[in-house]
C-alpha positions as CSV (number, residue, x, y, z in Angstrom):
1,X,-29.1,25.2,112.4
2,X,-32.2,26.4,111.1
3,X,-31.2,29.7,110.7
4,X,-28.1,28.7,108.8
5,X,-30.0,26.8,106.2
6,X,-32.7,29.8,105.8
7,X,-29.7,32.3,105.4
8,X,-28.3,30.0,102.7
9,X,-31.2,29.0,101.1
10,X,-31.9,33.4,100.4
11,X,-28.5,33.6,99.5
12,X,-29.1,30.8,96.7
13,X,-31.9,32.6,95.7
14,X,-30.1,35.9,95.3
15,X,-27.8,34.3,93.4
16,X,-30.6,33.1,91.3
17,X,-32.3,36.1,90.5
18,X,-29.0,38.1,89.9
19,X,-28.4,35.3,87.4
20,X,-31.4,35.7,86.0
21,X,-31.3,39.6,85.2
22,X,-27.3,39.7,83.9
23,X,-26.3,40.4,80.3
24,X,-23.1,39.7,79.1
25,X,-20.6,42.8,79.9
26,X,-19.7,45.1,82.7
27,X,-21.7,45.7,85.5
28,X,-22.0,49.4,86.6
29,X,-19.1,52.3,86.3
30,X,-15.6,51.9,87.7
31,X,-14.9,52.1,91.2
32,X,-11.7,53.2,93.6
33,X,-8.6,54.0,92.9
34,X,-7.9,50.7,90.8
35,X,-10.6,51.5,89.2
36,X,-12.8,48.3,90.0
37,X,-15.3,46.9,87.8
38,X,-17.1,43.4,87.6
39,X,-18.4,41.4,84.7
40,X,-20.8,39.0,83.6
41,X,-18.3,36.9,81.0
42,X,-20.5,34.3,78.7
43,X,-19.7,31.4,78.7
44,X,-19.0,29.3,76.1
45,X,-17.5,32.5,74.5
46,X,-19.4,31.8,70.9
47,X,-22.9,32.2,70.5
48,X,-25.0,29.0,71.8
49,X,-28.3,27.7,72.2
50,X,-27.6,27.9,76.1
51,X,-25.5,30.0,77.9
52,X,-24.3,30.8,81.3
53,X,-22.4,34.1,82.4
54,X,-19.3,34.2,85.0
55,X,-18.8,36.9,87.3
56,X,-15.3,38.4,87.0
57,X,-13.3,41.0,88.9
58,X,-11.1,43.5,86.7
59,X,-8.5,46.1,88.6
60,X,-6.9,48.1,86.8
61,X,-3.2,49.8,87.2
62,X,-2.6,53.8,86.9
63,X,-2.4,55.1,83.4
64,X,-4.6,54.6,79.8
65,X,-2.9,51.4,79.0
66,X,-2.9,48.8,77.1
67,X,-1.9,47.1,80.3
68,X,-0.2,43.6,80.2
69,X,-3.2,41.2,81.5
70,X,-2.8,38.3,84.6
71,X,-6.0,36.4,84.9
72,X,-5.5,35.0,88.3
73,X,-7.7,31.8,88.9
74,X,-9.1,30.5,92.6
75,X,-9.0,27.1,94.4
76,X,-11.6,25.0,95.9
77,X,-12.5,24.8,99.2
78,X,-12.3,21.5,100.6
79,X,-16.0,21.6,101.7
80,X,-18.4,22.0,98.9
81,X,-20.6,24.1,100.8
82,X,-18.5,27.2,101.0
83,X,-18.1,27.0,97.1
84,X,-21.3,29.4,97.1
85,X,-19.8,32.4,99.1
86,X,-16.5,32.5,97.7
87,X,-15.7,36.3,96.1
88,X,-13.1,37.3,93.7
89,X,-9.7,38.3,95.6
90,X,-9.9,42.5,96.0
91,X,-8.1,45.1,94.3
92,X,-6.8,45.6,97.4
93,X,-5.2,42.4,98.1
94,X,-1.7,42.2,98.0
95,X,-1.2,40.0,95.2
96,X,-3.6,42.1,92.9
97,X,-1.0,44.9,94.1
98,X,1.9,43.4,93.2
99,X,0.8,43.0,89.6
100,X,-0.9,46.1,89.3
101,X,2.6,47.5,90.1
102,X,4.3,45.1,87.4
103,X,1.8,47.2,84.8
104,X,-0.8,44.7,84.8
105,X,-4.6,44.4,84.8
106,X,-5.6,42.2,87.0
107,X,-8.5,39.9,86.1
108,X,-10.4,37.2,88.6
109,X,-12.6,34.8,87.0
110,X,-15.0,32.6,89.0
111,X,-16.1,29.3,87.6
112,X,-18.8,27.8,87.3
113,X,-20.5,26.6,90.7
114,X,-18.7,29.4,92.4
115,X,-19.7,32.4,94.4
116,X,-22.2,34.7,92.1
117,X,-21.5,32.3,89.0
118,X,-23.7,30.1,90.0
119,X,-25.2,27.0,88.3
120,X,-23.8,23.4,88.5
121,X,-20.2,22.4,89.1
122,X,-18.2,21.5,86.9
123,X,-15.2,20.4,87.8
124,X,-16.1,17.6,89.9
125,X,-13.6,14.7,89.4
126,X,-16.0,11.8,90.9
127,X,-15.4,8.9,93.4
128,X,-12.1,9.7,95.5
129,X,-10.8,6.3,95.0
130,X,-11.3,6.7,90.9
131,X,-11.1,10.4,90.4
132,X,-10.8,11.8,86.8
133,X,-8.6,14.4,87.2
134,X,-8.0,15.2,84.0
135,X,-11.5,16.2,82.6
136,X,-12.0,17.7,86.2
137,X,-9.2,20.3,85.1
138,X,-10.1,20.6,81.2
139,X,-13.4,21.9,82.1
140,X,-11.9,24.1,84.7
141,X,-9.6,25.3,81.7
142,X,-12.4,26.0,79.4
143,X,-13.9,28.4,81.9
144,X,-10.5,30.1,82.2
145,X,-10.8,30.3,78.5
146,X,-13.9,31.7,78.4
147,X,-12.7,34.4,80.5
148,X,-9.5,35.1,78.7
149,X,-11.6,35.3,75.4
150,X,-13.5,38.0,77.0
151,X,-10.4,40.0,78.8
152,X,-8.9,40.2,76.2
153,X,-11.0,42.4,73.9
154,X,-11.0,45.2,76.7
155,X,-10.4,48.2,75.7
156,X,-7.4,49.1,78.2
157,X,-6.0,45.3,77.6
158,X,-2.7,44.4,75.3
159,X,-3.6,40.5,73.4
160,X,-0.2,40.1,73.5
161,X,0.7,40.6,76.6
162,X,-1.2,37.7,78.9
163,X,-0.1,35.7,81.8
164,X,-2.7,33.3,83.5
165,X,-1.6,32.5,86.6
166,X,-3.9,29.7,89.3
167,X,-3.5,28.7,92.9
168,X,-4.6,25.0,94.0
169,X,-7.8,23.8,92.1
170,X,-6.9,27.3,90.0
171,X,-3.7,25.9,89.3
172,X,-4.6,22.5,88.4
173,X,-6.9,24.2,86.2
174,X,-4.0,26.2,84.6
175,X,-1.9,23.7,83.9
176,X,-4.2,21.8,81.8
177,X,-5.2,25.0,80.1
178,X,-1.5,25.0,79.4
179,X,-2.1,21.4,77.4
180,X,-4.1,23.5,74.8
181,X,-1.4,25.8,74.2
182,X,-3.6,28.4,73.8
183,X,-2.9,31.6,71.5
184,X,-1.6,34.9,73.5
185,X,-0.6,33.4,76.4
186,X,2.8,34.2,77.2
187,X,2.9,32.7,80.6
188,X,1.7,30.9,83.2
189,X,2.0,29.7,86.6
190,X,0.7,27.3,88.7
191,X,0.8,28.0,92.9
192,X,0.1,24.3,94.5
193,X,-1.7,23.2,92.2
194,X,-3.3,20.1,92.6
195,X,-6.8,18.2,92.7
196,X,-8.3,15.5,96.0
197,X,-6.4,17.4,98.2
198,X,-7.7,17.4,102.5
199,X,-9.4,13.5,102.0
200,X,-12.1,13.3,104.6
201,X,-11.1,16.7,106.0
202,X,-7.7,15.3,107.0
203,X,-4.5,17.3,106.3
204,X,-1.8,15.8,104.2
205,X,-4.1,13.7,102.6
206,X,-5.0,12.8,99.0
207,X,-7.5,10.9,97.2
208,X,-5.4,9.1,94.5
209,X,-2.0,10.4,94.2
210,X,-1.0,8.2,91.8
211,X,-4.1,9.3,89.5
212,X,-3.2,12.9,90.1
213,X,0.5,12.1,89.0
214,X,-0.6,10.3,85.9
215,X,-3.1,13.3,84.7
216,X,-0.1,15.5,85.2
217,X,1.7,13.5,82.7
218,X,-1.2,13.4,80.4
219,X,-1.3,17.2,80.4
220,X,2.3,17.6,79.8
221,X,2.2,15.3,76.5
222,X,0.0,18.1,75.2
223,X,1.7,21.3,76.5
224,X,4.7,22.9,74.9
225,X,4.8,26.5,77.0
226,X,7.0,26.9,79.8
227,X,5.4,27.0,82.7
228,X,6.5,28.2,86.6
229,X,5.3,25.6,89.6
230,X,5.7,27.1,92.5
231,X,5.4,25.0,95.7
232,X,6.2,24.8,99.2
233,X,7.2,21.8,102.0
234,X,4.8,22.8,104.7
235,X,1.7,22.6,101.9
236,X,-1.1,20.6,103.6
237,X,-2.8,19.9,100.4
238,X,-0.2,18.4,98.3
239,X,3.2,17.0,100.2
240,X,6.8,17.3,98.3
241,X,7.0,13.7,97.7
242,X,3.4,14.3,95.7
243,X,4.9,17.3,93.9
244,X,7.9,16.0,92.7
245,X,6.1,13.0,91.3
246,X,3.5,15.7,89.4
247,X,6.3,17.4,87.9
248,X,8.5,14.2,87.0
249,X,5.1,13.3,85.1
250,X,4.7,16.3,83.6
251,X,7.9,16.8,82.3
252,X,8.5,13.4,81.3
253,X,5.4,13.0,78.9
254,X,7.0,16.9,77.3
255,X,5.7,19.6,79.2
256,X,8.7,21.9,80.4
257,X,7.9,23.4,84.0
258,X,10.5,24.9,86.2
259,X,9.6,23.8,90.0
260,X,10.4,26.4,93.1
261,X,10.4,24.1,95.3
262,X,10.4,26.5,98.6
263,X,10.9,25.6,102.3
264,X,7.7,26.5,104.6
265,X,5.5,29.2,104.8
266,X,3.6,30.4,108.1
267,X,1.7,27.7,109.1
268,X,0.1,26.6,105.7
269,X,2.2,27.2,102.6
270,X,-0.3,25.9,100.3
271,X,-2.0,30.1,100.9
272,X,1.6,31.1,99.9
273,X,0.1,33.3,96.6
274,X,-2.8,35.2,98.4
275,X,-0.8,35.6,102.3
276,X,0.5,38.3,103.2
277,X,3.8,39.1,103.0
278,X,3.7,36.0,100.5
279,X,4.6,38.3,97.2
280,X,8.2,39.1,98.8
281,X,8.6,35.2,98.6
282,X,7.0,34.5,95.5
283,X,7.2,37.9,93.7
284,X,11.5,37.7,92.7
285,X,10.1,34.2,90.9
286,X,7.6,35.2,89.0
287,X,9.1,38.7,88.3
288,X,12.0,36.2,86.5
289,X,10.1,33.8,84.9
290,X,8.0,37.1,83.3
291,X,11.0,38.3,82.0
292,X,12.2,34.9,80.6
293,X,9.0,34.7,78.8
294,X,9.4,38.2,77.1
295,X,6.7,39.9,79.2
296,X,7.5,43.4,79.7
């Protein structure tokens, strides 16, 4: 035990002090065949009088570009104490590859309290039996923001071309980014996406459903882009009767969502996105909804 929280305690400290000595911008030359490169992204975007920098993972697909651009965004583990070691998803994964092979750069942000990023949390939604959902999300939006912001003034990137895409807490996150509409975004897609999800460390489980639902429908008074929800019936985060209630919300306070509403996957579908073998499943989808949007 003692070991554990001496090993965590340096690696909170390395954290730190890599902090500490980062500058907005890349980090070293590009790397492997996708041509791999991290980056400290500022956060907020604009100058301030304080501000803090997000580590984020850019791959990049054969050729000069512009590229089309997917910001792909993380979940949350259900312990907070694994927040800290969480990494961006490799180039090598096989969801960065099915983008890269759709033409896309693949960008992965990670938020604040996250992995390398560091700092404080911020998208803690409060007591389980009165969560706030909502502002939980918005502030995981404006991180996703901040990164977009930055992703797309690379060089290799097109600014009309973007799709932000989130799995779980990620794609909570991105559907309330989607209540800001925001400029050149041309679509987006939300995995199981949800907040309060494993109450207790108990499967099929949620802190306040019916406070999830009803910041679903706050979100969707707001949003006006299509979006994709893409779910599945063996998801041990968020159940079908849950998800149907999100999207009824949603789509009943404006917001127009298309719901895949897939049988199960493997033992957990809520990893559907980042499993393998998971992009023949998902990939005919998305591939569709891309092309509805006009992203080619």
């Amino acid at each position: 035990m003692r070991r554990v929280a001496v090993s965590m305690a340096l690696t909170l400290l390395s954290f730190a002090a890599l902090a500490q000595d980062a500058v907005p911008g890349p980090i070293g030359p590009e790397t492997g065949p996708h041509r791999e490169r991290s980056h400290w992204v500022p956060f907020p975007p604009a100058p301030a009088e304080s501000q803090q920098l997000l580590l984020m993972r850019v791959c990049r697909p054969t050729g000069d570009g512009p590229h089309k651009l997917a910001v792909i965004n993380h979940g949350s583990p259900p312990r907070s104490d694994r927040r800290r070691t969480m990494e961006p998803a490799s180039c090598e994964r096989e969801t960065t590859g099915w983008f890269l092979a759709q033409g896309f750069a693949v960008a992965y942000p990670m938020r604040r309290g996250f992995g390398k990023t560091g700092g404080s949390f911020a998208e803690t939604f409060g007591d389980c039996f009165a969560p706030d959902y909502g502002n939980a999300g918005l502030s995981a939006a404006d991180d996703i923001a901040a990164a977009l912001a930055y992703a797309r003034d690379l060089p290799f990137v097109r600014r009309d071309a973007v799709v932000v895409v989130g799995q779980s807490a990620g794609g909570w996150a991105s559907m309330a980014l989607s209540s800001r509409n925001p400029s050149g975004v041309a679509a987006m897609i939300n995995f199981a996406g949800g907040r309060g999800g494993w109450r207790d460390n108990q499967p099929h489980s949620n802190c306040a459903p019916e406070a999830l639902t009803a910041a679903a429908g706050e979100y969707g008074k707001l949003a006006r882009a299509p979006m994709l929800w893409i779910y599945t019936d063996n998801d041990s985060f968020f159940a079908p009767a849950l998800v149907r209630d999100m999207h009824g919300a949603y789509t009943g306070g404006g917001g127009v969502a298309r719901l895949e509403a897939l049988g199960p996957f493997g033992r957990d579908g809520h990893s559907l996105l980042f499993a393998e073998g998971g992009s023949q499943i998902w990939g005919p989808l998305v591939a569709r909804h891309l092309a509805e949007r006009g992203v080619r």
